[in-house]
Each structure stands twice: as C-alpha cells, then as structure tokens.
C-alpha positions in Angstrom: -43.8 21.3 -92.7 -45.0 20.7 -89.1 -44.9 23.0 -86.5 -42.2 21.9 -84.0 -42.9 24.5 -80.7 -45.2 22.2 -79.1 -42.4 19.6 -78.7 -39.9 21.8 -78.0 -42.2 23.8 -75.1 -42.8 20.4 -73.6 -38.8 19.4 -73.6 -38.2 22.5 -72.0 -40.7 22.4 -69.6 -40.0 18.8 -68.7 -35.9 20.2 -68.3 -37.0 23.0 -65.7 -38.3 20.2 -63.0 -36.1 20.2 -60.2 -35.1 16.9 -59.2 -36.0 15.7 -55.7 -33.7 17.2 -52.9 -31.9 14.2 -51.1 -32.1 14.6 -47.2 -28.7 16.0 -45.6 -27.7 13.5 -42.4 -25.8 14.8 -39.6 -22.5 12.7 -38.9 -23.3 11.2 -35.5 -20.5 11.7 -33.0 -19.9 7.8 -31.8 -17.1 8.9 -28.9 -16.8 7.0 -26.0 -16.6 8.8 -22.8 -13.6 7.9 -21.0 -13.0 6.0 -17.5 -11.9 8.4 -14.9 -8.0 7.2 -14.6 -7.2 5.8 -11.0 -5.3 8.9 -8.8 -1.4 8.0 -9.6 1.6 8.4 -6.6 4.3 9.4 -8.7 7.3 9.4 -6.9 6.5 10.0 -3.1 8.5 9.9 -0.3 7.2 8.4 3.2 8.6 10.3 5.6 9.3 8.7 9.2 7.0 10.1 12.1 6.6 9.9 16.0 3.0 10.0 16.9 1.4 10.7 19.9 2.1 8.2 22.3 -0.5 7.1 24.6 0.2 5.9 28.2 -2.5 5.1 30.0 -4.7 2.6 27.6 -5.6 -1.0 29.0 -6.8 -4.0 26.9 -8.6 -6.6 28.9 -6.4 -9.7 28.7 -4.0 -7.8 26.2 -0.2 -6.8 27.8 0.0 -3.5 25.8 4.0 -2.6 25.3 3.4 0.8 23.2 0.3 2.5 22.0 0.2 5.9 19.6 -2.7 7.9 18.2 -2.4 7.4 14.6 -5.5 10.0 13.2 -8.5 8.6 14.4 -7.2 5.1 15.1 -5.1 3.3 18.1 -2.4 1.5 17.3 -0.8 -0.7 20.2 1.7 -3.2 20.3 2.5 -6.0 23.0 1.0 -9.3 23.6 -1.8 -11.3 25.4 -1.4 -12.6 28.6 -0.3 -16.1 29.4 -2.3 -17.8 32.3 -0.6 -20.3 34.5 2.7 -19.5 32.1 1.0 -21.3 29.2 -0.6 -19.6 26.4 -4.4 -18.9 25.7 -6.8 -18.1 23.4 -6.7 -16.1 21.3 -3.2 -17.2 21.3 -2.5 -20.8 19.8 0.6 -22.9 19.8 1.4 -21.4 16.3 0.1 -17.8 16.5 1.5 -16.1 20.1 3.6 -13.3 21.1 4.3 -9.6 20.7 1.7 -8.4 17.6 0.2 -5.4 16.5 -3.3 -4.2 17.3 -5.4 -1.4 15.3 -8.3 0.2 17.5 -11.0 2.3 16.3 -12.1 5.5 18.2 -14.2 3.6 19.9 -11.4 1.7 21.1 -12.8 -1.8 19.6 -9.8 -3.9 18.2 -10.3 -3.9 14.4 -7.4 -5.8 13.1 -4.5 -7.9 15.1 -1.4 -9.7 13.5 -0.2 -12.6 13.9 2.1 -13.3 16.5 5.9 -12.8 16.5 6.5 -15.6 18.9 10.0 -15.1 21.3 10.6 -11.8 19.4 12.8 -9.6 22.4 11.9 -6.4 20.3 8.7 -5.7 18.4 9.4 -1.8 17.7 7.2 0.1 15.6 8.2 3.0 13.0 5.8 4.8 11.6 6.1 6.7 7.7 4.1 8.7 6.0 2.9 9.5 2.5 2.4 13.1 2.3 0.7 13.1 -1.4 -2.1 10.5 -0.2 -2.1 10.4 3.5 -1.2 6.5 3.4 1.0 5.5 6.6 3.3 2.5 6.2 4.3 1.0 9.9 7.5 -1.0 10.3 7.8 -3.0 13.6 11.3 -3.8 14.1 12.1 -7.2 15.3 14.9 -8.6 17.0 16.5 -10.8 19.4 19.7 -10.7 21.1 20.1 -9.3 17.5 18.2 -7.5 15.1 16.5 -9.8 12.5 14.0 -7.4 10.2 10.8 -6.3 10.2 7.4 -6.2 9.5 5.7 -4.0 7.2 1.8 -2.8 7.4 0.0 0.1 5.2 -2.6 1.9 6.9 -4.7 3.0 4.2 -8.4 5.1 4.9 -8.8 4.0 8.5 -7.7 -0.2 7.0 -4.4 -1.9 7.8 -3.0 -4.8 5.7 0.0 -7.0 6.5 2.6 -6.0 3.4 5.3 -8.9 4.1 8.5 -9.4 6.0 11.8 -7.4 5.0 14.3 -10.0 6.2 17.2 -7.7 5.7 19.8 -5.8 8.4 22.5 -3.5 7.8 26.1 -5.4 8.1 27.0 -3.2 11.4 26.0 -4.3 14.7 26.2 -0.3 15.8 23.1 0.1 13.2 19.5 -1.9 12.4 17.0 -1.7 9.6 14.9 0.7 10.9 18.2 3.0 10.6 19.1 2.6 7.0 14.8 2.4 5.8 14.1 4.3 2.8 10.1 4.1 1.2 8.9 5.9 -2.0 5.8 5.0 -3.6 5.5 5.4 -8.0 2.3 3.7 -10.0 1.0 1.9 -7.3 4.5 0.1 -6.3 5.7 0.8 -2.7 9.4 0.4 -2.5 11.8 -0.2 0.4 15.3 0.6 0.0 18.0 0.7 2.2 21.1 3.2 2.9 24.1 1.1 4.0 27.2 0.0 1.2 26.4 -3.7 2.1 23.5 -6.1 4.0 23.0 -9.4 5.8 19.8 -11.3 4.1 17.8 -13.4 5.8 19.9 -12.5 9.2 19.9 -14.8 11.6 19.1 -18.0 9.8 21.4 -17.8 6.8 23.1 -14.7 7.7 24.1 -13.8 3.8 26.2 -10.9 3.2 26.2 -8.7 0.3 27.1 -5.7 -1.6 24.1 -3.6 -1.8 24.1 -3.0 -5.4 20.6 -1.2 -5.3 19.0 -4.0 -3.3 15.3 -3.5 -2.5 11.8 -4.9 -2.0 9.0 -4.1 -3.5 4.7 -4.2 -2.9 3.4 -4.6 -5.8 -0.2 -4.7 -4.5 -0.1 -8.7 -4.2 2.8 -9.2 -2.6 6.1 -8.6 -0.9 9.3 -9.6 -3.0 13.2 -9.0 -2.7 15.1 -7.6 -5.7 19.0 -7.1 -6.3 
C-alpha cells in the first residue's frame, strides 16, 4: 500500500494559507452644508415715533415744510419752488408738489418722491421696527379732507416707495394716521386699521364698508388691499 502522509501534509498545508485580506473603506460623509437661512421678523410691531425735528435747514430751490433727524439721515418734506407761479425743473407738468426728500449726513439729497400735486396736507408719521431697526414713514395726505397716505420703508440708510393706502376711517373727527396699525411676519409688512368701518378709495369713489379685518399688505413687490 502507498504511503498517503505526503498528500495529506500538502492538503493541509495548502488549507493553513490565509486568504488575501480585502481592504476596509471608510463610508464617505456626502452632507451638504446648509445655506445660512435669511434673518426672519416674526411678528413685530412698528411702533409710531416723533423724531427730532429740525428747524433751521434750507434746500436751495426746495420750500422745506418739515424736516426730522431720522439716525444718520434727513428726512424733509415740502416742495420746490415755483418761479413766475409756474412750475420748474425738477418739477414737470406730471410730477409737482409737496414730496418727500431723504438727505445724507452730508446733507446731499439721496432719494425724492414723486410729487403729490394740490395735496393741502403732506404729514409725515414715522414707525418703527424694534426687532430690525427698519422705519416705515406714512405721509398723510389730504385736502379739504383726508384722502390716505403714502407709505416708504427706510431700510439701512435706503428708502423705497411701498404704495398708496387709499383708505380713511368713516369719522370726519378721525384720519388714517389715527386708526394705523403695522406688524411685520416672514417678510410681509402689514397695515391694518382700528376703526368698526372705512371709506375706500375716499374721495373718488368714497366706498364705505364694514371692516371685517381689512388690510394691506407688502409683500416685497408690491402694495395690495385685502378684505
């Protein structure tokens, strides 16, 4: 008989070889870092404020009504002079009367409305948003009667024209500058208004109504009624 330990040795043997070790692989994180979210108003009230009013400024061709110290900028009211009763530039046939002027510290003119033609009244009202610093200004227009106003948003030393709020209380004793609410939530700025019921569009159409939670709203683009 043959001698089988040979065989079996090298079977053995052959067993006993470790097989090659497979590399181990680290499970690469793939997160993506996040945007930094855009600072949210939630639910802030502007809060009307008298700033300091200024008495003695002069703007060369420029009637100045009122003027206030509004941080580091001017803010003046009032309209430019007429020569020989007729208007001139930078008035125009379509853009004349009382308007709103911001000045730097420098007192350079930096922004200018447009005009509010034979407004009587062009009464500024100044609010502010204590969570972000933002000032909304509401001049108050009017007539022999009140008619509305119009609404700007100082924001970090800018101004921007927000729209017209053609809305009165319905009570002669009382105008919109009386009944005003703003609050600002996720980037809306809304105006409300505390009086039971409201002439719209007053003046022109004069339409009375229940105020049923009537308000406008800035949306960032633009000025709109809802009721």
């Amino acid at each position: 008989m043959r001698k089988l330990v040979p065989a079996l040795v090298i079977l053995t043997l052959a067993s006993c070889k470790e097989e090659p070790q497979k590399e181990k692989q680290t499970p690469v994180s793939h997160k993506i870092a996040e945007a930094p979210k855009p600072e949210m108003v939630r639910d802030a009230v502007y809060s009307e404020f008298k700033p300091e009013s200024i008495t003695s400024l002069k703007i060369k061709g420029f009637d100045v009504e009122k003027a206030f110290s509004v941080g580091e900028n001017t803010i003046v009211t009032g309209n430019y002079s007429f020569i020989d009763g007729k208007t001139a530039l930078p008035d125009t046939e379509k853009d004349w009367g009382n308007r709103l002027l911001m000045l730097n510290n420098k007192n350079e003119i930096m922004y200018t409305s447009k005009g509010s033609g034979e407004t009587y009244l062009y009464e500024p009202h100044f609010y502010k948003n204590i969570q972000n610093g933002n000032i909304i200004i509401v001049c108050q227009l009017a007539f022999e009667y009140f008619f509305g106003g119009e609404a700007f948003l100082l924001e970090k030393g800018k101004i921007k024209y927000l729209g017209n709020l053609d809305v009165e209380p319905n009570d002669e004793r009382k105008k919109l500058t009386d009944i005003l609410k703003i609050q600002e939530s996720n980037k809306e700025i809304t105006f409300t208004f505390d009086a039971d019921s409201l002439v719209l569009k007053p003046g022109s159409e004069d339409i009375v109504i229940r105020n049923s939670n009537a308000k406008y709203i800035y949306d960032q683009h633009s000025l709109t009624l809802h009721q």
